[in-house]
N, CA, C and O atoms as a GROMACS GRO file, in nm:
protein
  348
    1UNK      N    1  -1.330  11.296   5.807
    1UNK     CA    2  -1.450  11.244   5.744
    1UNK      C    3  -1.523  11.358   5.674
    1UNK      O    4  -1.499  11.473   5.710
    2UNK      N    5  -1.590  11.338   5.599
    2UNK     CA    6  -1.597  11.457   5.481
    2UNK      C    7  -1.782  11.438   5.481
    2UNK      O    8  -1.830  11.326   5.471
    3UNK      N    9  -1.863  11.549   5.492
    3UNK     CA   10  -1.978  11.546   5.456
    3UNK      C   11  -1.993  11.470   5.300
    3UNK      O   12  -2.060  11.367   5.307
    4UNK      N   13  -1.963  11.488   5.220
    4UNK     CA   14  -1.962  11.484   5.084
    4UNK      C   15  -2.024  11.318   5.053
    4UNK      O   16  -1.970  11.235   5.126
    5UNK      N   17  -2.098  11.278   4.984
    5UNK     CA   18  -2.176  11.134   4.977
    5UNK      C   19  -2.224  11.193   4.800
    5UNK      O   20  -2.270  11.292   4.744
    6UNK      N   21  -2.180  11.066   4.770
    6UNK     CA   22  -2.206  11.058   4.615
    6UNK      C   23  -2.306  10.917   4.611
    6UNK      O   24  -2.314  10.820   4.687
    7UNK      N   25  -2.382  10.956   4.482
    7UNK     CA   26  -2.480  10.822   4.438
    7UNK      C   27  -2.455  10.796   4.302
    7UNK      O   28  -2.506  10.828   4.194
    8UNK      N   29  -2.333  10.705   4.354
    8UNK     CA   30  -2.302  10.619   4.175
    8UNK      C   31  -2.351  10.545   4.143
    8UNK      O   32  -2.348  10.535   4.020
    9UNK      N   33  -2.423  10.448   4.212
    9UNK     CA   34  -2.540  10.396   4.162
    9UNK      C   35  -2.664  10.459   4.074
    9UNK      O   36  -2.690  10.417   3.961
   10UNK      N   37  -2.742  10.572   4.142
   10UNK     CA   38  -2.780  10.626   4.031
   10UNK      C   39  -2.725  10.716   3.979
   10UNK      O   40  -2.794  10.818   3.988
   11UNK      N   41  -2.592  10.738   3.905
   11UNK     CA   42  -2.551  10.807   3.814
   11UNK      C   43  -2.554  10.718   3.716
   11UNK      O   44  -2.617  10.736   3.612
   12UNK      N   45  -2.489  10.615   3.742
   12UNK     CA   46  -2.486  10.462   3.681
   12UNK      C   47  -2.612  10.447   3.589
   12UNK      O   48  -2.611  10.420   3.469
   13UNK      N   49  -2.712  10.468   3.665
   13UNK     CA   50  -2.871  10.375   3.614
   13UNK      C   51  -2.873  10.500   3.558
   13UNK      O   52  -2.890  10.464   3.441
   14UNK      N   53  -2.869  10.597   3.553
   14UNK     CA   54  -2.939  10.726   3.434
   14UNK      C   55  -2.825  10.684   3.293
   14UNK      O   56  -2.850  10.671   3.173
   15UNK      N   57  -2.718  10.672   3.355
   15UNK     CA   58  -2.644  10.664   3.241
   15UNK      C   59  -2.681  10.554   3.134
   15UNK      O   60  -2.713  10.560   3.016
   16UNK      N   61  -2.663  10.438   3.234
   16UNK     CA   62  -2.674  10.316   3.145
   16UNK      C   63  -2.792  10.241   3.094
   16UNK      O   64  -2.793  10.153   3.007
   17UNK      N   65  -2.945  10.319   3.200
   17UNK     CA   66  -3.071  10.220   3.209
   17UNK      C   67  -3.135  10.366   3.088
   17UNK      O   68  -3.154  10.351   2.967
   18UNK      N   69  -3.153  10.482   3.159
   18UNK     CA   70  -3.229  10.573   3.129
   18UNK      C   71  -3.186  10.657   2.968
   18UNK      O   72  -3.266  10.708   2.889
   19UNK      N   73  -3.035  10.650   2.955
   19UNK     CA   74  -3.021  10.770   2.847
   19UNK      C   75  -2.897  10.650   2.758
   19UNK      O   76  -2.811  10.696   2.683
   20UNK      N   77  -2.906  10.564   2.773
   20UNK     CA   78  -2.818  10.407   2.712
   20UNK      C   79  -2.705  10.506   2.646
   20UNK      O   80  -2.716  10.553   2.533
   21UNK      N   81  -2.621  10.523   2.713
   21UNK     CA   82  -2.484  10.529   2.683
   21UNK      C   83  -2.411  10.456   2.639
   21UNK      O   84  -2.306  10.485   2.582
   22UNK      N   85  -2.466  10.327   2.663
   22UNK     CA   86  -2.366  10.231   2.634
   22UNK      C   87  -2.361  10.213   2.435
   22UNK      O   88  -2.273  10.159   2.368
   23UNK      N   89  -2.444  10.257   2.405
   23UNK     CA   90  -2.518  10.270   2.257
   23UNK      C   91  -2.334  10.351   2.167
   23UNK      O   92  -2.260  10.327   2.071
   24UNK      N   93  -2.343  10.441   2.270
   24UNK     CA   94  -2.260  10.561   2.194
   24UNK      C   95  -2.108  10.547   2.201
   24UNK      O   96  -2.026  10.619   2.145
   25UNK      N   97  -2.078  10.419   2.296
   25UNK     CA   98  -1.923  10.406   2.324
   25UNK      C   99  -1.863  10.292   2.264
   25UNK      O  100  -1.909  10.179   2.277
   26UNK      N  101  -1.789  10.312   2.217
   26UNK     CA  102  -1.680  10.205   2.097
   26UNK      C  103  -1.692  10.252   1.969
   26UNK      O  104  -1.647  10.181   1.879
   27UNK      N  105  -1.757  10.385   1.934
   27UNK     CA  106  -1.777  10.439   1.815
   27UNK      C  107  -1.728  10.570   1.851
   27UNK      O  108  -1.727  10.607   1.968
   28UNK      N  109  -1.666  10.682   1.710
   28UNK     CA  110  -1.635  10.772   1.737
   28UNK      C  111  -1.779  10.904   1.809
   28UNK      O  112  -1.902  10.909   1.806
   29UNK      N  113  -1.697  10.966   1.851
   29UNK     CA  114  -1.585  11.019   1.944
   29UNK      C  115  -1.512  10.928   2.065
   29UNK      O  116  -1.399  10.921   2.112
   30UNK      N  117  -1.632  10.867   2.087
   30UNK     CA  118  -1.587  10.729   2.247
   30UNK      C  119  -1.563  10.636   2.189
   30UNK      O  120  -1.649  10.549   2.206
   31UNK      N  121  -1.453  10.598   2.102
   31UNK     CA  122  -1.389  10.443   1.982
   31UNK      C  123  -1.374  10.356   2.131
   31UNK      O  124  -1.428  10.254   2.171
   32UNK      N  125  -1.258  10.463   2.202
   32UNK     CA  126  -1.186  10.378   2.297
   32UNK      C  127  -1.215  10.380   2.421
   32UNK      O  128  -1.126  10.380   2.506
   33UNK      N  129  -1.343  10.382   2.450
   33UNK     CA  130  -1.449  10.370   2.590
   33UNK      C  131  -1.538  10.222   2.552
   33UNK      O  132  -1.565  10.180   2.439
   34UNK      N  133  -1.557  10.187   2.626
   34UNK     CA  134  -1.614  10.084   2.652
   34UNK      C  135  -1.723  10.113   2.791
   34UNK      O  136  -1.715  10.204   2.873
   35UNK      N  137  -1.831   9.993   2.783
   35UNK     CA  138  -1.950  10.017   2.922
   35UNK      C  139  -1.842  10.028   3.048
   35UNK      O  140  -1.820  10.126   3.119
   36UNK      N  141  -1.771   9.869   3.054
   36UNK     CA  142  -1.626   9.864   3.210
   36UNK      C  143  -1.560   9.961   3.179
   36UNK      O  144  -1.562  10.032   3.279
   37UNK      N  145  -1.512  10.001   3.116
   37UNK     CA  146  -1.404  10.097   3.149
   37UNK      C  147  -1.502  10.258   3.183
   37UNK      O  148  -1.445  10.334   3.262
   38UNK      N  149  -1.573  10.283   3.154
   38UNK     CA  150  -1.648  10.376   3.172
   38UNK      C  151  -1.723  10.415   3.322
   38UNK      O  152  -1.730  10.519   3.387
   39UNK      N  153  -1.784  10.254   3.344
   39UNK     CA  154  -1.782  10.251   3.487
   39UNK      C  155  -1.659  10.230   3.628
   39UNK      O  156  -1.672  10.238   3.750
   40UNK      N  157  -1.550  10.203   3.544
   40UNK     CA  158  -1.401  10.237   3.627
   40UNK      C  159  -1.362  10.334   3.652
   40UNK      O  160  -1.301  10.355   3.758
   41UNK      N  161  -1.395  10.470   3.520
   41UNK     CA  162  -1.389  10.605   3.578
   41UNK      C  163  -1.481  10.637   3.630
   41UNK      O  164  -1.469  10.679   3.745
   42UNK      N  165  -1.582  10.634   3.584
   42UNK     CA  166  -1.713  10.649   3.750
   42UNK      C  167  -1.625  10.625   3.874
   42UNK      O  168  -1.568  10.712   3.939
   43UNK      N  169  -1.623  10.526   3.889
   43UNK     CA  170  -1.558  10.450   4.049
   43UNK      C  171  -1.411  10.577   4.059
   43UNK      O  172  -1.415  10.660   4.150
   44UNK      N  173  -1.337  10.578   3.998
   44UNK     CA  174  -1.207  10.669   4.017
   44UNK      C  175  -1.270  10.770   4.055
   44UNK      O  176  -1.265  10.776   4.178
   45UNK      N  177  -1.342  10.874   4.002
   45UNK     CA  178  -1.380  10.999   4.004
   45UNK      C  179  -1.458  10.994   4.086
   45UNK      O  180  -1.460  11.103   4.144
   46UNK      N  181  -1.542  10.914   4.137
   46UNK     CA  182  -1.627  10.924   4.303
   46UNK      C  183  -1.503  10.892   4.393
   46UNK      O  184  -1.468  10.978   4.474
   47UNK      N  185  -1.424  10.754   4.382
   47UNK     CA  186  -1.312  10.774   4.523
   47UNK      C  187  -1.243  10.983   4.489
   47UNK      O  188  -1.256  11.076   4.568
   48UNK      N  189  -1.191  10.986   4.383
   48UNK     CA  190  -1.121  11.145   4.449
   48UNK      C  191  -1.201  11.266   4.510
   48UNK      O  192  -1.156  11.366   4.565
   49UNK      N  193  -1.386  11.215   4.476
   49UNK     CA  194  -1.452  11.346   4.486
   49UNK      C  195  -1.421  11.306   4.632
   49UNK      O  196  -1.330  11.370   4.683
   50UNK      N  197  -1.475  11.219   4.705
   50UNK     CA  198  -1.498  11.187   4.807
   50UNK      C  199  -1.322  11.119   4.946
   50UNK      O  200  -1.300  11.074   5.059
   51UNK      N  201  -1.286  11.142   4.878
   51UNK     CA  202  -1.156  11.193   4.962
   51UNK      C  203  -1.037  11.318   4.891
   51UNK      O  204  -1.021  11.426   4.948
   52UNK      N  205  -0.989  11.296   4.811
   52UNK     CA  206  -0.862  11.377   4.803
   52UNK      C  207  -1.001  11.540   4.742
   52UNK      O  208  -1.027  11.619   4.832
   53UNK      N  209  -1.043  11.557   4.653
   53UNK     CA  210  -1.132  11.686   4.661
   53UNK      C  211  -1.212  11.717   4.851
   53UNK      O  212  -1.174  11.805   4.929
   54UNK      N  213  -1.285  11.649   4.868
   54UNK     CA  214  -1.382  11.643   5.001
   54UNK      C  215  -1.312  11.689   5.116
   54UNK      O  216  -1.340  11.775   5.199
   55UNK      N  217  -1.217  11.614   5.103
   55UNK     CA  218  -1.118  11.708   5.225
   55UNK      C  219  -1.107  11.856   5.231
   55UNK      O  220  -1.094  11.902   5.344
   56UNK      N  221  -1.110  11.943   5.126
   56UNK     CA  222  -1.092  12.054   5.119
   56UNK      C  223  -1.260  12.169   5.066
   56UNK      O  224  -1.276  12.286   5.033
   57UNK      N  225  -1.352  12.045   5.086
   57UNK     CA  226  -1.507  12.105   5.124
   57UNK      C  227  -1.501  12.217   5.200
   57UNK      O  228  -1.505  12.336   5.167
   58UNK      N  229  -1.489  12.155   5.319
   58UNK     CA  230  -1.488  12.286   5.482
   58UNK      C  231  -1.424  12.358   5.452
   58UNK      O  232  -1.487  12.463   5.450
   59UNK      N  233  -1.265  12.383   5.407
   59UNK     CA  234  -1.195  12.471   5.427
   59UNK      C  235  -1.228  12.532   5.314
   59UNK      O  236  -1.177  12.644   5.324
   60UNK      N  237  -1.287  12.522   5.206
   60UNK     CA  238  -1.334  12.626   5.080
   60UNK      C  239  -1.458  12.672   5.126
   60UNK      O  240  -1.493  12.766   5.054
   61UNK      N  241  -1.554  12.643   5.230
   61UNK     CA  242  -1.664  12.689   5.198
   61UNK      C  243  -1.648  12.785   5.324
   61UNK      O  244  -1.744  12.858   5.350
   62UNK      N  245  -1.522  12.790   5.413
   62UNK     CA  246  -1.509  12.893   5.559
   62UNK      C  247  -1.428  12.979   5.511
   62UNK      O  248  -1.464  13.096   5.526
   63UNK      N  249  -1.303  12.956   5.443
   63UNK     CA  250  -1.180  13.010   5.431
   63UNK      C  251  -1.230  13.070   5.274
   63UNK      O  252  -1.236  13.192   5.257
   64UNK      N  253  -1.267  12.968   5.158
   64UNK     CA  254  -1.239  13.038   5.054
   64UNK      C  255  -1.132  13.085   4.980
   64UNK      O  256  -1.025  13.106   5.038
   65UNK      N  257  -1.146  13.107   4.850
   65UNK     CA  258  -1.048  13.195   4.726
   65UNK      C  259  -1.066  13.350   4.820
   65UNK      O  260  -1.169  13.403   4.861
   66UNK      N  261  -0.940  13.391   4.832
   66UNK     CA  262  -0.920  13.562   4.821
   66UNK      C  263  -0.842  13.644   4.739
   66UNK      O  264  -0.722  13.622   4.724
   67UNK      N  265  -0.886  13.715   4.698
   67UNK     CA  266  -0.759  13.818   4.570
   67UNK      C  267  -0.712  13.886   4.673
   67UNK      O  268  -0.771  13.926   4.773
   68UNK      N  269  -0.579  13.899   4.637
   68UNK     CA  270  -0.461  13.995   4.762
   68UNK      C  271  -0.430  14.093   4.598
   68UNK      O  272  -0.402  14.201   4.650
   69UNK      N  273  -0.426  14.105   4.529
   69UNK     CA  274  -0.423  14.212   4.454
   69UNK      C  275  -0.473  14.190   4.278
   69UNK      O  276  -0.542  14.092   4.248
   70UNK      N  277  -0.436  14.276   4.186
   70UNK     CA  278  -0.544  14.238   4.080
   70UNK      C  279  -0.483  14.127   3.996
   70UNK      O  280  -0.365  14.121   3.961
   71UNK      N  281  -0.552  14.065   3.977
   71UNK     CA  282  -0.547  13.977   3.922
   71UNK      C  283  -0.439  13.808   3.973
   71UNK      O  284  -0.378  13.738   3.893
   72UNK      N  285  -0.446  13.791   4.089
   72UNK     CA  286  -0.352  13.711   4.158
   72UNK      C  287  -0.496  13.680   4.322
   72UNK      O  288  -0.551  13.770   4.386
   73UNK      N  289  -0.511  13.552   4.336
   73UNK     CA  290  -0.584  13.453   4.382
   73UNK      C  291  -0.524  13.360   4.449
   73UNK      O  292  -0.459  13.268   4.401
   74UNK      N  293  -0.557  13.394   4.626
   74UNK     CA  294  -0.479  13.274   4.680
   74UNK      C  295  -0.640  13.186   4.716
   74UNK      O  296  -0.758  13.220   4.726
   75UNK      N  297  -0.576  13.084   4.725
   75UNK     CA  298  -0.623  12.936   4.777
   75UNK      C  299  -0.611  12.872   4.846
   75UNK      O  300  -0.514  12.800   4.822
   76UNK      N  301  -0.694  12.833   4.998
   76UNK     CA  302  -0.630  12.747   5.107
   76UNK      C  303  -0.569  12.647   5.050
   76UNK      O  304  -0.587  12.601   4.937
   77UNK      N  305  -0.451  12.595   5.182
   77UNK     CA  306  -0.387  12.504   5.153
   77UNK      C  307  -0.426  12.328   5.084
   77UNK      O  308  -0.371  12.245   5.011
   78UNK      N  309  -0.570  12.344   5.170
   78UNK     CA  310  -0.671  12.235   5.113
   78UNK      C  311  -0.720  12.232   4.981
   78UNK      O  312  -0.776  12.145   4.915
   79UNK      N  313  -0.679  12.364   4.956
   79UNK     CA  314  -0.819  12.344   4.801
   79UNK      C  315  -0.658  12.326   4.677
   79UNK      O  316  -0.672  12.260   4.574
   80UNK      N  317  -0.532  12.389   4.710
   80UNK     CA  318  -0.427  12.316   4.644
   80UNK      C  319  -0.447  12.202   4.638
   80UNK      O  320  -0.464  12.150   4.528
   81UNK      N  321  -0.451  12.131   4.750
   81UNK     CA  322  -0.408  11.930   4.731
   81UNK      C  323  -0.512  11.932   4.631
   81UNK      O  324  -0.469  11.920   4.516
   82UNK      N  325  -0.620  11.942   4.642
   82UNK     CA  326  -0.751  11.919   4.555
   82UNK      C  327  -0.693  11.914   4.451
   82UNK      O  328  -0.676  11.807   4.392
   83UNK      N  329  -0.639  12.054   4.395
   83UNK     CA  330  -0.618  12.098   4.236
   83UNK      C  331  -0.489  11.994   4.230
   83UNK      O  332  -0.499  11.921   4.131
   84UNK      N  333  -0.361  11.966   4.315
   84UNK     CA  334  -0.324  11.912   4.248
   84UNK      C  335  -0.317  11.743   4.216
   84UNK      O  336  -0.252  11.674   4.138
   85UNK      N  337  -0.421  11.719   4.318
   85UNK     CA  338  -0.486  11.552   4.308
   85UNK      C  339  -0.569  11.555   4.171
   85UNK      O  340  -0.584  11.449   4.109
   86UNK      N  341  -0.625  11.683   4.120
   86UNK     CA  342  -0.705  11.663   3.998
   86UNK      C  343  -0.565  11.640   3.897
   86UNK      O  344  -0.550  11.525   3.856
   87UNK      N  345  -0.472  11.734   3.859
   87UNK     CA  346  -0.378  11.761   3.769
   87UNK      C  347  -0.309  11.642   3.741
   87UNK      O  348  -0.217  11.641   3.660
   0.00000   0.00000   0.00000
């Protein structure tokens, strides 16, 4: 279980009530965004923050990135899945 708690609801209402996004999508640059589909990646991108990223919270914020020499960066095993659940 992951500390990590997101509020897509109000990301939602700034987006859509406060700064009307919805104005700017189906026209270029956003032709091929729409309001639903926009709020579907909302929903996608809160489920990964909040499991496949979140899982690897604790172990980045104890363990951490370390350089073992210049220019070369290891990464707990947790904060991999992360990167490659983003990729």
């Amino acid at each position: 279980m992951s500390h990590f708690r997101s509020n897509l609801r109000d990301i939602a209402f700034n987006l859509f009530e406060v700064f009307h996004t919805e104005e700017y999508l189906g026209a270029p640059p956003f032709a091929q965004m729409d309001p639903d589909t926009a709020r579907g990646v909302l929903n996608e991108v809160e489920r990964l923050a909040s499991t496949a990223f979140a899982d690897s919270f604790v172990e980045g914020d104890r363990i951490g990135a370390r350089m073992v020499e210049e220019g070369t960066v290891v990464l707990p095993e947790g904060m991999n899945r992360s990167l490659d659940a983003y990729f």
